[in-house]
Z-matrix of the N, CA and C atoms (Angstrom, degrees):
N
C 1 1.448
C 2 1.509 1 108.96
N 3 1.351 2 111.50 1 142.97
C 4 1.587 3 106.21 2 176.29
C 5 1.342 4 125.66 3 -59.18
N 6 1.554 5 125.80 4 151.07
C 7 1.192 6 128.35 5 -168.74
C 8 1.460 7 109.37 6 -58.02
N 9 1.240 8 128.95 7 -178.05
C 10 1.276 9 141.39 8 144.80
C 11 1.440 10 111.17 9 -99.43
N 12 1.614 11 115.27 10 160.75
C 13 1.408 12 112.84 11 169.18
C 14 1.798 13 109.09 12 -65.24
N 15 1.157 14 105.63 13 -24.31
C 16 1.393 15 114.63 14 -156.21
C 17 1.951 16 99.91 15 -77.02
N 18 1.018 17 112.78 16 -24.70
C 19 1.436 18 138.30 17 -174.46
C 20 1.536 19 115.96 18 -61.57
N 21 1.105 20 148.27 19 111.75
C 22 1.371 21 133.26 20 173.59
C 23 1.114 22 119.55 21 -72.16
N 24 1.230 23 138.16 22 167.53
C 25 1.506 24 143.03 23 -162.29
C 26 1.724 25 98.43 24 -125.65
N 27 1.713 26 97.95 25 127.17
C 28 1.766 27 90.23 26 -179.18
C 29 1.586 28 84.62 27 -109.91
N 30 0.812 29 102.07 28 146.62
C 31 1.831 30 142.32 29 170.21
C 32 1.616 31 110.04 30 -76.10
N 33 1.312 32 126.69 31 82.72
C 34 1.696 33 124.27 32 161.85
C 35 1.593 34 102.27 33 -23.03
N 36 1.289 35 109.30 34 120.09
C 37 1.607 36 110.19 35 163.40
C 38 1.586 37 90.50 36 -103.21
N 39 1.702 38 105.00 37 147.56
C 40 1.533 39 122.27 38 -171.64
C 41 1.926 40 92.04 39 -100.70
N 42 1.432 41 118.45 40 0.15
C 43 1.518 42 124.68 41 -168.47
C 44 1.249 43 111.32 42 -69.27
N 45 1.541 44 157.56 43 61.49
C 46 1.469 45 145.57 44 159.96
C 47 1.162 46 100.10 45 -15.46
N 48 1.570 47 114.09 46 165.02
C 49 1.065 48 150.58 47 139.78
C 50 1.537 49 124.27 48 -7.57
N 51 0.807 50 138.57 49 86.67
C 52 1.837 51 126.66 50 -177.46
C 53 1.132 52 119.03 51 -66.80
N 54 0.968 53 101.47 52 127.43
C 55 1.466 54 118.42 53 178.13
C 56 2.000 55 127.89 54 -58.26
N 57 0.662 56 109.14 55 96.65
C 58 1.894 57 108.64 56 -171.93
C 59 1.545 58 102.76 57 -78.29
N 60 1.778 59 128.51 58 110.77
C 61 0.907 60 111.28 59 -168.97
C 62 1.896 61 107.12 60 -85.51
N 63 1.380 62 116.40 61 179.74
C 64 1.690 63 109.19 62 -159.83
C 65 1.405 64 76.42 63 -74.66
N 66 1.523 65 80.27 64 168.29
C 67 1.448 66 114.34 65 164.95
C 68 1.370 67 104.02 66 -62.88
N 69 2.033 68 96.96 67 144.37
C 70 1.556 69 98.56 68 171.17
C 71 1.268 70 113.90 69 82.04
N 72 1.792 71 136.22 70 -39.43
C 73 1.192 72 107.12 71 150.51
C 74 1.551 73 141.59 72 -110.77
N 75 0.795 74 101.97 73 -157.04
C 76 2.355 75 102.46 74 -174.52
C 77 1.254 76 82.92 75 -138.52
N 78 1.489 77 71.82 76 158.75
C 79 1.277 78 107.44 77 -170.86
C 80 1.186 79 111.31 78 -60.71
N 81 1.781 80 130.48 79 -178.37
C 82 1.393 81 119.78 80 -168.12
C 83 1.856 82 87.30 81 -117.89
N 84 1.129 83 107.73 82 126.22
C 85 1.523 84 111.57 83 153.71
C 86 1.475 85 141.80 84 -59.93
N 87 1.384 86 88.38 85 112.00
C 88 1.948 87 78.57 86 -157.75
C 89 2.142 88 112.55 87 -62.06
N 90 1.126 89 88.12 88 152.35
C 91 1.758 90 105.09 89 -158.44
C 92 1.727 91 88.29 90 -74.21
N 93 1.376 92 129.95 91 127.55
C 94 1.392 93 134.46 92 166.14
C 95 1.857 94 102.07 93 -62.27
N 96 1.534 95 99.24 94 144.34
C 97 1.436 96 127.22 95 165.13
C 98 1.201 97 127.86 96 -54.22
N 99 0.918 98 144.09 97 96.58
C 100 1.365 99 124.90 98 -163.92
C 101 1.519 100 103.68 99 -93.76
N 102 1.157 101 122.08 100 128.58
C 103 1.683 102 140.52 101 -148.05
C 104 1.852 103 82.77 102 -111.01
N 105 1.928 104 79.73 103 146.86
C 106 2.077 105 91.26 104 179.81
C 107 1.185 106 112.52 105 -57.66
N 108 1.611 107 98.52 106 150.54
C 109 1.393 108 133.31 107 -173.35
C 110 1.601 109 91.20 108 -59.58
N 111 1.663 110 113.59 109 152.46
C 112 1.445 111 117.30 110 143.55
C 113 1.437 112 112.26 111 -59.48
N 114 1.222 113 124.38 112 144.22
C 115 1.454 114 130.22 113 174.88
C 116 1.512 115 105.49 114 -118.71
N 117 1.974 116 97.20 115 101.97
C 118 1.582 117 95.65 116 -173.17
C 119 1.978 118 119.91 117 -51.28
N 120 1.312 119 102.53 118 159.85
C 121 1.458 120 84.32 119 -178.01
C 122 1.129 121 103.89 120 -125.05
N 123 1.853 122 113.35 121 169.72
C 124 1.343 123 114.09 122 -149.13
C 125 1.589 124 121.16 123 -62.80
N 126 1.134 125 112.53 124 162.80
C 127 1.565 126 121.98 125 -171.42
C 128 1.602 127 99.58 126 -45.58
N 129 1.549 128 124.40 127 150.86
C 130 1.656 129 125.45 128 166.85
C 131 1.580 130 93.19 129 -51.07
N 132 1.631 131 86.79 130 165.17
C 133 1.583 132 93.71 131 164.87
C 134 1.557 133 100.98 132 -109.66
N 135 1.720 134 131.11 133 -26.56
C 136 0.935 135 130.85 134 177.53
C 137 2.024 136 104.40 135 -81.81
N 138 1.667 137 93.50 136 133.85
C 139 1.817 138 94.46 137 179.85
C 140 1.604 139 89.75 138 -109.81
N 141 1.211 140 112.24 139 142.22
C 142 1.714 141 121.23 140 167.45
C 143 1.385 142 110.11 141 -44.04
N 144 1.176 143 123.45 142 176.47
C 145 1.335 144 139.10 143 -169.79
C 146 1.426 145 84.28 144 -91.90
N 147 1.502 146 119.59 145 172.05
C 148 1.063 147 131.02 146 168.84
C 149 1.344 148 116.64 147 -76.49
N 150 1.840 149 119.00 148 124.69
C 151 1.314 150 134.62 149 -175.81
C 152 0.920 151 107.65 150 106.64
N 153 1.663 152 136.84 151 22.27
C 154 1.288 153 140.89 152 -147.46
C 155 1.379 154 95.96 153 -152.31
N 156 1.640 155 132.23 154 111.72
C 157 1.284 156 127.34 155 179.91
C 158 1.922 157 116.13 156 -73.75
N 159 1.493 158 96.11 157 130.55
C 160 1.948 159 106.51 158 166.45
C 161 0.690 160 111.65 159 -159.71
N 162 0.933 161 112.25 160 -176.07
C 163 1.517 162 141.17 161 -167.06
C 164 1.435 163 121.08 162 -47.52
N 165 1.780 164 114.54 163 161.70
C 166 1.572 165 98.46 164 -173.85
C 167 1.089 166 103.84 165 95.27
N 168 2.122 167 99.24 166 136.04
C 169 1.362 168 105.12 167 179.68
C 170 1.988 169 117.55 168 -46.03
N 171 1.632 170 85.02 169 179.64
C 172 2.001 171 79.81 170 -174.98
C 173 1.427 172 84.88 171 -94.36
N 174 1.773 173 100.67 172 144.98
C 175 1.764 174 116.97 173 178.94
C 176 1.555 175 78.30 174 -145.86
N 177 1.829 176 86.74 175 172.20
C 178 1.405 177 87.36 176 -176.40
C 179 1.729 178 117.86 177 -84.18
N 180 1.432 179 130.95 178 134.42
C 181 1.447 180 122.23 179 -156.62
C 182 1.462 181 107.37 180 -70.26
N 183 1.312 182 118.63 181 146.07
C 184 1.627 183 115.47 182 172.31
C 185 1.444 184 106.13 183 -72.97
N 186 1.351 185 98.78 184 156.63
C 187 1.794 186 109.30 185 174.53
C 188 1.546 187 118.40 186 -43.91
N 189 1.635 188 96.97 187 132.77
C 190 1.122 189 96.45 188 163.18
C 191 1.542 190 147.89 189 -67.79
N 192 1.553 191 136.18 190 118.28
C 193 0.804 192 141.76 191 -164.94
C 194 1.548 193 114.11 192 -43.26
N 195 1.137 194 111.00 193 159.56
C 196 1.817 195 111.91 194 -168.56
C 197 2.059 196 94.33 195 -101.70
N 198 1.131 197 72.89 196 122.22
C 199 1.797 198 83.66 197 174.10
C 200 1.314 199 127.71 198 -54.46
N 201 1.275 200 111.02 199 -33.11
C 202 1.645 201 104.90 200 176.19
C 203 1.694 202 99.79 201 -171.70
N 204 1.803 203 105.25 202 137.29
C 205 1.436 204 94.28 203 -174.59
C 206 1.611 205 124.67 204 -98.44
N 207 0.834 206 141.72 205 -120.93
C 208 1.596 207 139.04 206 178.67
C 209 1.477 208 107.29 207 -77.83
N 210 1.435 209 126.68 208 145.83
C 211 1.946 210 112.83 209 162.69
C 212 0.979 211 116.00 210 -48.93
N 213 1.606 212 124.53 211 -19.37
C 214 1.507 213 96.41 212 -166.59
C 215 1.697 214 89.15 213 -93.20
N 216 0.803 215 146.86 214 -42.21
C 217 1.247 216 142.43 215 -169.04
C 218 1.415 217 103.64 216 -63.27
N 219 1.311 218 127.12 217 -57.72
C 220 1.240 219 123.38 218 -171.35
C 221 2.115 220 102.67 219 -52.48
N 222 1.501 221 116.61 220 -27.40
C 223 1.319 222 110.21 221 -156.81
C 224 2.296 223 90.93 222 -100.14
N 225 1.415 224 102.53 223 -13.02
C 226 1.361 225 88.59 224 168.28
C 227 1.717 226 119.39 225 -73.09
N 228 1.624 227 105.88 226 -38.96
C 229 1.544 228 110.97 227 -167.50
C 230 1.468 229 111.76 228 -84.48
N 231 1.476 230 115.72 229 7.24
C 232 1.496 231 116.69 230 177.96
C 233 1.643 232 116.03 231 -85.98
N 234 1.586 233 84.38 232 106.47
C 235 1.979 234 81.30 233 175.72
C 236 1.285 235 117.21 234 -108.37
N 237 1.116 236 98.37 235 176.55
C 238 2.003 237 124.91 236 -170.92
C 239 1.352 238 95.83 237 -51.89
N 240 1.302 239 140.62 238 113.20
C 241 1.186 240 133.38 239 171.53
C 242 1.932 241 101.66 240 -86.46
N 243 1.360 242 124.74 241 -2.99
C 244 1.266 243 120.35 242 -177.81
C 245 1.526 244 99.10 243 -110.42
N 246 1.535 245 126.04 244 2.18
C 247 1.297 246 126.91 245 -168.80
C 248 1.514 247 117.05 246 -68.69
N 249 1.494 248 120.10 247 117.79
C 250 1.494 249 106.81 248 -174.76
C 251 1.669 250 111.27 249 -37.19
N 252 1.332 251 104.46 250 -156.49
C 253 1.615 252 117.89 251 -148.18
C 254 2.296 253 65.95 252 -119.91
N 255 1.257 254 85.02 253 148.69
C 256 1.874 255 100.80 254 164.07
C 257 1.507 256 128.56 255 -77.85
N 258 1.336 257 109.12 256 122.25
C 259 1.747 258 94.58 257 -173.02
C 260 1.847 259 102.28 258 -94.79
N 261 1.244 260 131.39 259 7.29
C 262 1.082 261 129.70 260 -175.38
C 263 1.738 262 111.46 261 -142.36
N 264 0.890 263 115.88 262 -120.78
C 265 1.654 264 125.16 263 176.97
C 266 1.454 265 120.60 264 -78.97
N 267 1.188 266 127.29 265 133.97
C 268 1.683 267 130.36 266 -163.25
C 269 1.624 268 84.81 267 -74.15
N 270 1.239 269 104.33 268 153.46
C 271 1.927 270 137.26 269 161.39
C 272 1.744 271 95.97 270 -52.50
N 273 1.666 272 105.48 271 113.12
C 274 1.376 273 93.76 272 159.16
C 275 1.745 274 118.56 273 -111.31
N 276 1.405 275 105.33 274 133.95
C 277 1.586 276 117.76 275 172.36
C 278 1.576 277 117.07 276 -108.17
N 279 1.131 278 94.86 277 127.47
C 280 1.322 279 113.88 278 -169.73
C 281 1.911 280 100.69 279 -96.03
N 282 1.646 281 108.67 280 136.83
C 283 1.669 282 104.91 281 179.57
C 284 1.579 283 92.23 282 -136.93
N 285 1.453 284 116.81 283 107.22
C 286 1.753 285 132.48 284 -167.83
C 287 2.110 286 79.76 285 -61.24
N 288 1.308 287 114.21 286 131.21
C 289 1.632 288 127.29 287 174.08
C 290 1.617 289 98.39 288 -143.57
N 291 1.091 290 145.27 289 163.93
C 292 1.781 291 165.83 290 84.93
C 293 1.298 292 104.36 291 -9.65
N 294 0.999 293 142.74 292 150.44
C 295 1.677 294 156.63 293 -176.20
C 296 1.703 295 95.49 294 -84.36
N 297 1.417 296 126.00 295 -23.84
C 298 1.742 297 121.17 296 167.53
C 299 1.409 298 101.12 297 -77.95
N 300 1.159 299 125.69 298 -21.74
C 301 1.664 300 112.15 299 -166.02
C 302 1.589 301 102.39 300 -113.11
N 303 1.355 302 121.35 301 -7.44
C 304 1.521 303 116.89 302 -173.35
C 305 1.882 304 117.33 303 -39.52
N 306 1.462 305 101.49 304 -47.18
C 307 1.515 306 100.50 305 173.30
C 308 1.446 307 116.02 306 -85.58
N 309 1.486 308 124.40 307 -31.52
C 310 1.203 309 80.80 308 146.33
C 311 1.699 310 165.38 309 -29.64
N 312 1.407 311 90.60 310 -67.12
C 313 1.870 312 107.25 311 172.21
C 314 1.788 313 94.33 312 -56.99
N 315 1.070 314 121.67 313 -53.98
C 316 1.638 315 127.30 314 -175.97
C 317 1.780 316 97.33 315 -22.32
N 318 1.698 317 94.13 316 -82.14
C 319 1.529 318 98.38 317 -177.26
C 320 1.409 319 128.66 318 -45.37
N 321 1.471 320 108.15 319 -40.24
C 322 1.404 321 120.38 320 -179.43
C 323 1.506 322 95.63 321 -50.80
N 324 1.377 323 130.37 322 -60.03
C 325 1.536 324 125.28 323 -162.06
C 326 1.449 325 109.65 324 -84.96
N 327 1.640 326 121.82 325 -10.81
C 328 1.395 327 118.75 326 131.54
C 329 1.394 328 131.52 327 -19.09
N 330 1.753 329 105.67 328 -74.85
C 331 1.125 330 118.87 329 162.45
C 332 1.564 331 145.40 330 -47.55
N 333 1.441 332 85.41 331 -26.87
C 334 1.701 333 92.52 332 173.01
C 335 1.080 334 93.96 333 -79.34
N 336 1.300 335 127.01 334 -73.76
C 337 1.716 336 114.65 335 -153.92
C 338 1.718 337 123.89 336 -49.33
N 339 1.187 338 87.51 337 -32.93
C 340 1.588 339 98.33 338 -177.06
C 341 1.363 340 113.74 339 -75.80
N 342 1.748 341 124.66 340 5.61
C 343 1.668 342 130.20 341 -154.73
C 344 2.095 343 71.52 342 -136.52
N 345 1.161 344 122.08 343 -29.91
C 346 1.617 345 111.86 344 169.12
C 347 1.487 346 115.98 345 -78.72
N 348 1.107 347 127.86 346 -4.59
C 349 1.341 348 120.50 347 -168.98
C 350 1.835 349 124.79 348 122.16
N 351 1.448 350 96.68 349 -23.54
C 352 1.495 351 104.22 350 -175.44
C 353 1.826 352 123.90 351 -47.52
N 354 0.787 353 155.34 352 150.97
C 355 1.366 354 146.98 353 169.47
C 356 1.437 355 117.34 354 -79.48
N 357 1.248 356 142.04 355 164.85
C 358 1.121 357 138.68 356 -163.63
C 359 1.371 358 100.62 357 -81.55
N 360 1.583 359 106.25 358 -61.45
C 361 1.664 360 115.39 359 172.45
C 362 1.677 361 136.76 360 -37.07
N 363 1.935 362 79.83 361 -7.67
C 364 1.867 363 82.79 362 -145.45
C 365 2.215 364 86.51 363 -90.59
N 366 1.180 365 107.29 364 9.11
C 367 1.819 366 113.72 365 -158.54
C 368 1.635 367 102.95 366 -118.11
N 369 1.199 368 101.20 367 128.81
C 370 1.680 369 102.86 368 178.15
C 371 1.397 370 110.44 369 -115.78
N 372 1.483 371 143.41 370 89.18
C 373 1.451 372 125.78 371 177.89
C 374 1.543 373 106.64 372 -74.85
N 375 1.625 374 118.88 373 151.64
C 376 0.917 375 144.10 374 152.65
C 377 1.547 376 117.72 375 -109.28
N 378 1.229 377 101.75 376 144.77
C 379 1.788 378 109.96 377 168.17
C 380 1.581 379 99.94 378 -148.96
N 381 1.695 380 89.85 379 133.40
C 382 1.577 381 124.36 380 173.29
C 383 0.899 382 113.32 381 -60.74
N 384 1.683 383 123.28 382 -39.95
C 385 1.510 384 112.69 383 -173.17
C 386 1.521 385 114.87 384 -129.01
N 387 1.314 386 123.21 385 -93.40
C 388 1.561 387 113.44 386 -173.42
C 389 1.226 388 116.03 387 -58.78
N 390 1.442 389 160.38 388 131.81
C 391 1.492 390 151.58 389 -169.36
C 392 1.931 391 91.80 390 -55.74
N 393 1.392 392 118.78 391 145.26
C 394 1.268 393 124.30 392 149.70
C 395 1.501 394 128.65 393 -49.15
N 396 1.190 395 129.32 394 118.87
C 397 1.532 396 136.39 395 -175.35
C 398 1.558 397 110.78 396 -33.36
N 399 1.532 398 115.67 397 -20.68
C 400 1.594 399 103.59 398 -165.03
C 401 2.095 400 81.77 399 -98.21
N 402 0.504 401 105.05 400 -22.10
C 403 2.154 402 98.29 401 -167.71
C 404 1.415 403 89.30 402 -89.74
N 405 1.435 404 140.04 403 -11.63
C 406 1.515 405 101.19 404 166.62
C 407 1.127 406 103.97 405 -88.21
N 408 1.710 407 129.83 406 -38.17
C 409 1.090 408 142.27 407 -175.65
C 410 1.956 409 115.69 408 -42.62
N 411 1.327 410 90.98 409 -41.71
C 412 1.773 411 107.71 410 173.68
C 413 1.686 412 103.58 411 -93.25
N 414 1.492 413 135.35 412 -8.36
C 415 1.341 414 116.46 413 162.56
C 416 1.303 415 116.26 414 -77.89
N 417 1.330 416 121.57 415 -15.36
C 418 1.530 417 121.76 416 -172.75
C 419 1.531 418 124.14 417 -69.42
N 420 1.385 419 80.74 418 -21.17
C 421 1.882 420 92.14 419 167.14
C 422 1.267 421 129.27 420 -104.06
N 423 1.806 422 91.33 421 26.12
C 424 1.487 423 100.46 422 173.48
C 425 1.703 424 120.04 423 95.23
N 426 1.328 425 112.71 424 131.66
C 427 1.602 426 118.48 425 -157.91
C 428 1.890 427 97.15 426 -76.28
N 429 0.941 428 116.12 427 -35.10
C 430 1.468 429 112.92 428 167.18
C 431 1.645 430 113.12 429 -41.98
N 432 1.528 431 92.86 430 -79.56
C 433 1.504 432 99.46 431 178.20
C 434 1.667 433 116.86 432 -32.92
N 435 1.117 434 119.18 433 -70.51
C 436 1.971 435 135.43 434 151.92
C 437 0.734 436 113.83 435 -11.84
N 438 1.648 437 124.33 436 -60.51
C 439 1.678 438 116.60 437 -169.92
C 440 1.414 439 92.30 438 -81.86
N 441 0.986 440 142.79 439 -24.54
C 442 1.855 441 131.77 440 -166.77
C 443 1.226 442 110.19 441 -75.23
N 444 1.271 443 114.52 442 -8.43
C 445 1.651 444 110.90 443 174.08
C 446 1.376 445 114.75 444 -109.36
N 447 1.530 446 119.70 445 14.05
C 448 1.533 447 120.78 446 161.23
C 449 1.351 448 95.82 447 -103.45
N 450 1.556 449 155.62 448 -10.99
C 451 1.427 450 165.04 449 157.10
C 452 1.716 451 87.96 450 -69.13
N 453 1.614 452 150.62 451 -83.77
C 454 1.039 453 138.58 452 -131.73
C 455 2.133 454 87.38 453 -83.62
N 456 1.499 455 128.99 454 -14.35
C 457 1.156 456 87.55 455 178.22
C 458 1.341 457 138.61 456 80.77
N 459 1.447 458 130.75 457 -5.75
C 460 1.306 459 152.55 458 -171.79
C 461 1.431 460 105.53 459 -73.56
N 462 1.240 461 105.42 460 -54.95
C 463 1.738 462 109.72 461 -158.36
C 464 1.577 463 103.40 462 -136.42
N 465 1.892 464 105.54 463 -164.99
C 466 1.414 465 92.30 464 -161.29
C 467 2.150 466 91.59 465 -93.84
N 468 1.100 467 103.93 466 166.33
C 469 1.488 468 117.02 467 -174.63
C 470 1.302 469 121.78 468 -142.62
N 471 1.927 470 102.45 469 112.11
C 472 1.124 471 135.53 470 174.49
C 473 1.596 472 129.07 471 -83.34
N 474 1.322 473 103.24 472 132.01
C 475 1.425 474 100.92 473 -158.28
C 476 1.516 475 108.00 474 -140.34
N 477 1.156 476 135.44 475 153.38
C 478 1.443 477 127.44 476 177.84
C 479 1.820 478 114.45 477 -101.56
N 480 1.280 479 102.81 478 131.77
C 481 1.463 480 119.05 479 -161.06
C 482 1.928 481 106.64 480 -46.18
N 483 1.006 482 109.66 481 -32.37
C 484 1.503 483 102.57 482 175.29
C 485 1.441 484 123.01 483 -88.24
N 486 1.332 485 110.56 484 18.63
C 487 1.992 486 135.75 485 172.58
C 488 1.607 487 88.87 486 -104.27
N 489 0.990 488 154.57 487 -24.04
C 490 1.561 489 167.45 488 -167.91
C 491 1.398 490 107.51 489 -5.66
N 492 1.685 491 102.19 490 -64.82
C 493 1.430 492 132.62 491 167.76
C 494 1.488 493 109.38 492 -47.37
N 495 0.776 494 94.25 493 -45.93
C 496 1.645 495 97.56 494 -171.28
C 497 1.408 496 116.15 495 -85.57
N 498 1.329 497 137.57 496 -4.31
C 499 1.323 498 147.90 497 131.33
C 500 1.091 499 126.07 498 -36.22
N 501 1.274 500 107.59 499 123.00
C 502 1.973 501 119.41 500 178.66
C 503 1.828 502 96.70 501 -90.95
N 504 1.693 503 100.35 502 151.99
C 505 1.391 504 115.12 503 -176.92
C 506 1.817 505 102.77 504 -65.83
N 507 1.065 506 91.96 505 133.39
C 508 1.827 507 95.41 506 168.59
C 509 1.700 508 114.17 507 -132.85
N 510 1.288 509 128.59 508 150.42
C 511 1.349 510 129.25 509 173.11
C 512 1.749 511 108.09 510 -20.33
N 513 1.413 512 100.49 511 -65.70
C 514 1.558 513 110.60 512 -152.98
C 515 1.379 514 93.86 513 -128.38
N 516 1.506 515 99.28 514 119.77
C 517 1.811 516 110.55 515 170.81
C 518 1.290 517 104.24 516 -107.37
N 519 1.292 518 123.92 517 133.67
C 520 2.032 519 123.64 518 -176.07
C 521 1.737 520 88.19 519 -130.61
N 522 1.617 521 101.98 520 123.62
C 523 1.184 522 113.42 521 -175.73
C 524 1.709 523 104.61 522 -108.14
N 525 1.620 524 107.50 523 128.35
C 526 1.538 525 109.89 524 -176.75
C 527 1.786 526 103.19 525 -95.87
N 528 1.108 527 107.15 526 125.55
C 529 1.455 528 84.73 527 -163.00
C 530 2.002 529 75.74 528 -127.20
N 531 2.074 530 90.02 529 93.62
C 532 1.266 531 84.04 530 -174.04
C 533 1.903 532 98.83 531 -111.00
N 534 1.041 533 106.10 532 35.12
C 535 1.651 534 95.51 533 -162.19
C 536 1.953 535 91.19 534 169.09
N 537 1.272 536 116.55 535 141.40
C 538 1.617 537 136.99 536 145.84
C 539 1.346 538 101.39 537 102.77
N 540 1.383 539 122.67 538 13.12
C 541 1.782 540 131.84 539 -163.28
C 542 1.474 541 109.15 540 -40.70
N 543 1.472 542 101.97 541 -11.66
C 544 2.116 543 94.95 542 -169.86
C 545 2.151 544 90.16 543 -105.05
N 546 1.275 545 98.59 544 37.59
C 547 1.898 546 106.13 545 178.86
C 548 1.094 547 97.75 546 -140.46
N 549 1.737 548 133.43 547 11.42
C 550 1.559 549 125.13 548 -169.91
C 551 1.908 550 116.81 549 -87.13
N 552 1.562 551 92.53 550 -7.60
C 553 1.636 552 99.61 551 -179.32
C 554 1.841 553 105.23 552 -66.25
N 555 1.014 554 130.08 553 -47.73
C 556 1.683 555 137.10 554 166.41
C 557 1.371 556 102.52 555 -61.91
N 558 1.076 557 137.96 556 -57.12
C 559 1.601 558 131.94 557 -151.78
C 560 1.524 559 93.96 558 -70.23
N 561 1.649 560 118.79 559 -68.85
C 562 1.623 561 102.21 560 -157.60
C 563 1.602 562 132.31 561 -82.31
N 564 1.521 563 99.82 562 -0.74
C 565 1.342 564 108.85 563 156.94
C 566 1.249 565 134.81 564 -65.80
N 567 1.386 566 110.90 565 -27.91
C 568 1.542 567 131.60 566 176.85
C 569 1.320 568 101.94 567 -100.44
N 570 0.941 569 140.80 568 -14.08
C 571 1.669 570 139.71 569 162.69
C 572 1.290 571 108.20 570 -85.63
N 573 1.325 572 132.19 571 -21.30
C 574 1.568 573 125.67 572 161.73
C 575 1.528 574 108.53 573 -68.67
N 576 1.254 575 122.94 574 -41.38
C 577 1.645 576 124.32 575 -152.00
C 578 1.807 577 78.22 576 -79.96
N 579 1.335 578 143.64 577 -33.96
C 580 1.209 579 131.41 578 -156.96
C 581 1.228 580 106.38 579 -94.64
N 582 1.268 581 121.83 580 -16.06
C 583 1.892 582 135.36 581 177.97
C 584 1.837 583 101.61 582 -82.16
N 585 1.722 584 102.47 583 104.72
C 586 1.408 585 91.40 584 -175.90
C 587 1.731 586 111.97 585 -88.35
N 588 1.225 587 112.68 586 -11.72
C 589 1.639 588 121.66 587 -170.58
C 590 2.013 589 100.34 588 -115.70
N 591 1.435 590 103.22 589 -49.84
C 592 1.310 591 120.92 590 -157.97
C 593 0.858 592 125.93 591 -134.44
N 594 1.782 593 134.72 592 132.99
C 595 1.503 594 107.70 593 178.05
C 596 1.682 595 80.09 594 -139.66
N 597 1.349 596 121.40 595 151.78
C 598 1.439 597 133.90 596 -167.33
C 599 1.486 598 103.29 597 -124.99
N 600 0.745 599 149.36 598 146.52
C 601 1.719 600 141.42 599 167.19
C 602 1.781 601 95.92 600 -147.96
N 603 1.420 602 86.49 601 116.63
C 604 1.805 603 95.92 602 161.32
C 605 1.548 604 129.59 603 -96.00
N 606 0.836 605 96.53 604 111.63
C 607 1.978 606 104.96 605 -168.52
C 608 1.376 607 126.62 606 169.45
N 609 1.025 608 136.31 607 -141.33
C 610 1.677 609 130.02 608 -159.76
C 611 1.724 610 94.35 609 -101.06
N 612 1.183 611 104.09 610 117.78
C 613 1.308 612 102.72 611 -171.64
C 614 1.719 613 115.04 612 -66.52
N 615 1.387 614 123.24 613 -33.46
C 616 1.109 615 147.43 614 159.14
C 617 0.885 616 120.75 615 -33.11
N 618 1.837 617 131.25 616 -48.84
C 619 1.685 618 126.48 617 150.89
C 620 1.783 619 115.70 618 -76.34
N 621 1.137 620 101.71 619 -1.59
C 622 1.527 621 95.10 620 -168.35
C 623 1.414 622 94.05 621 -77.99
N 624 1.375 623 104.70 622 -58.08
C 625 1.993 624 112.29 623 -179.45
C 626 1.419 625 107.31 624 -50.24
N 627 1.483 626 121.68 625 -35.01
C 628 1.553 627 112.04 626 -167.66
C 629 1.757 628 110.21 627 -86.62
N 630 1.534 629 106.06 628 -15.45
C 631 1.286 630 96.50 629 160.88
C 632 1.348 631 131.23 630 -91.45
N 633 1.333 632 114.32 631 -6.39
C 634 1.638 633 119.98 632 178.46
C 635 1.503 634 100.33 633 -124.82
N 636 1.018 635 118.91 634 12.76
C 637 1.473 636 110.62 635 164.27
C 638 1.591 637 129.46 636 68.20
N 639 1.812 638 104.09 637 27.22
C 640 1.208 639 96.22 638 -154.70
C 641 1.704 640 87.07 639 -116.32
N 642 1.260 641 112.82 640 -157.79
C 643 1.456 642 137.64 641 -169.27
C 644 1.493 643 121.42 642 -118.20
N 645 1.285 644 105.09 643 -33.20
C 646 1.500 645 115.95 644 171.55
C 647 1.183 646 112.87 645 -5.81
């Protein structure tokens, strides 16, 4: 029957019964969630220069790179960082080296450019003769892996002169011409067309001019 005004209104409580737990025990603490794992992610594709800790099982590290090479070398390989872009043939610099010291001076003018402003990506070394310590060190994990870090562009990229072809164009090509000098007619012609600003070649300046025809 309908209420009256006079009537109070009871309210459904949705509250059961409470529960009294036994004597003697407590309550149970609820057990925390354990929320998703980080999911490491895949290995870099760029590996540091040599002397530079990454990634990858432990091998033994290649030599460390030489920090900076002679003034005069350091003051030949220093370029215009405001210098337009080239509408014809890259700037060639010549660095007088011995076929034992070619990677040396190489790195040294590594170092300069990269202490002027250059980008890591923006540098392609080549070597004529023994592979450079950092490209065997990065072939061991496989020529896939290797070539994917002259495609990602990160850092500077070492390559052995008879892969030539297989080199992508970069700003600055520095040629170690530490070994095979009677094979330099193929190598520095195709290391110019891939040098879009610069191409550096360390070695006897005397075959360098007689194979590119220059005056330097």
């Amino acid at each position: 029957m309908p209420l009256t005004p006079e009537e109070p209104q009871i309210q459904a409580s949705a509250q059961g019964p409470r529960a009294t737990p036994a004597t003697g025990r407590t309550a149970a603490t609820p057990r925390p969630v354990p929320g998703p794992r980080p999911v490491p992610g895949p290995r870099s594709a760029a590996t540091p220069r040599p002397g530079r800790p990454g990634p990858g099982p432990a091998r033994s590290a290649p030599p460390q790179q030489r920090a900076a090479g002679s003034a005069g070398q350091q003051e030949a390989v220093r370029p215009d960082a405001s210098a337009a872009p080239r509408s014809s043939a890259p700037q060639l610099q010549l660095i007088p080296a011995p076929a034992e010291g070619a990677i040396d001076a190489a790195e040294a003018a590594v170092d300069t450019l990269l202490d002027s402003g250059r980008a890591p990506g923006d540098i392609l070394v080549l070597t004529t003769g023994e592979q450079h310590p950092w490209a065997t060190h990065e072939l061991s994990f496989g020529e896939a892996a290797y070539w994917a870090q002259q495609d990602a562009r990160e850092d500077v990229f070492f390559a052995d002169a008879s892969a030539v072809a297989r080199a992508k164009s970069r700003s600055v090509v520095v040629v170690a011409v530490n070994g095979g000098e009677g094979d330099l007619a193929p190598v520095l012609p195709s290391a110019q067309k891939l040098a879009g600003a610069l191409l550096i070649v360390c070695g006897d300046p005397e075959k360098t001019n007689a194979v590119l025809g220059t005056g330097v």
